[in-house]
C-alpha positions in Angstrom: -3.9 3.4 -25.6 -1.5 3.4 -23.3 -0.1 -0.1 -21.5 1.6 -0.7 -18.1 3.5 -3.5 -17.1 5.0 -4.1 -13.2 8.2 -6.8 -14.1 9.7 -8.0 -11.0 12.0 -11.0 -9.8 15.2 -11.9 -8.1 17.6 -8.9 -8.8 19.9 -10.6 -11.0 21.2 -10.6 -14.6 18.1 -12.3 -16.1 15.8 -9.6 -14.6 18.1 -7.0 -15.9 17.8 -8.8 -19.7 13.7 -9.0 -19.3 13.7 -5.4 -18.7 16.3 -4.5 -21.6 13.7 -6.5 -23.9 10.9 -4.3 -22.7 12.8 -1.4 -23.6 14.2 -2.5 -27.0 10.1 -3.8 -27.8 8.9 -0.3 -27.7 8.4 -0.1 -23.6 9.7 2.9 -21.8 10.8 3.2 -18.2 7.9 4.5 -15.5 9.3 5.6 -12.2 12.4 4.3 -10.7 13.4 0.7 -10.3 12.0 -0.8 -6.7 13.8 -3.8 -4.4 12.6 -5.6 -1.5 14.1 -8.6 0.7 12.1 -11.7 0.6 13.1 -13.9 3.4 11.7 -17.1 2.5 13.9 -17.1 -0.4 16.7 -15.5 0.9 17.1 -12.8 -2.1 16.6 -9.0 -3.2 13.5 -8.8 -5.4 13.3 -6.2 -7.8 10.7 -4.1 -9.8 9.9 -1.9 -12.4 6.9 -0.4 -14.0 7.4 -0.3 -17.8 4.5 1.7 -20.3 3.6 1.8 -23.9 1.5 3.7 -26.1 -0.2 1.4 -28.6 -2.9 1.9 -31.4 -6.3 0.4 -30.5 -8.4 -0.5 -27.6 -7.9 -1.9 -24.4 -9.5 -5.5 -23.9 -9.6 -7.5 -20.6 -7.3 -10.5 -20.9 -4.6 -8.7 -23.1 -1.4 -10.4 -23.7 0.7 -7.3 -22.4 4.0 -8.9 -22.7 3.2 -10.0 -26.5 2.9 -6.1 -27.1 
């Protein structure tokens, strides 16, 4: 089966680490990186789609990030 995952927060070092994990757990890049402004906090948000191909099934309620 194939997984997705959407990571996103401030566009800093730690989300730049989260995303380095994904990719040395197996998860490969999907699509370009994405970045907003969110006024409220006053920082650049970013995102990035990850996938995975996995054995097995998909099941509602899936730990993706233990994957």
């Amino acid at each position: 089966m194939k997984l997705y995952r959407y990571l996103t927060g401030p566009d800093d070092s730690a989300f730049c680490q989260r995303v380095c994990q994904a990719l040395n757990a197996g998860w490969e890049l999907h699509g370009g990186p994405t970045l907003t402004f969110d006024p409220v906090r006053g920082c650049v948000i970013a995102g990035q789609a990850v996938v995975k191909d996995v054995p097995g099934e998909f099941l509602p309620g899936l730990d993706l990030s233990a994957l």
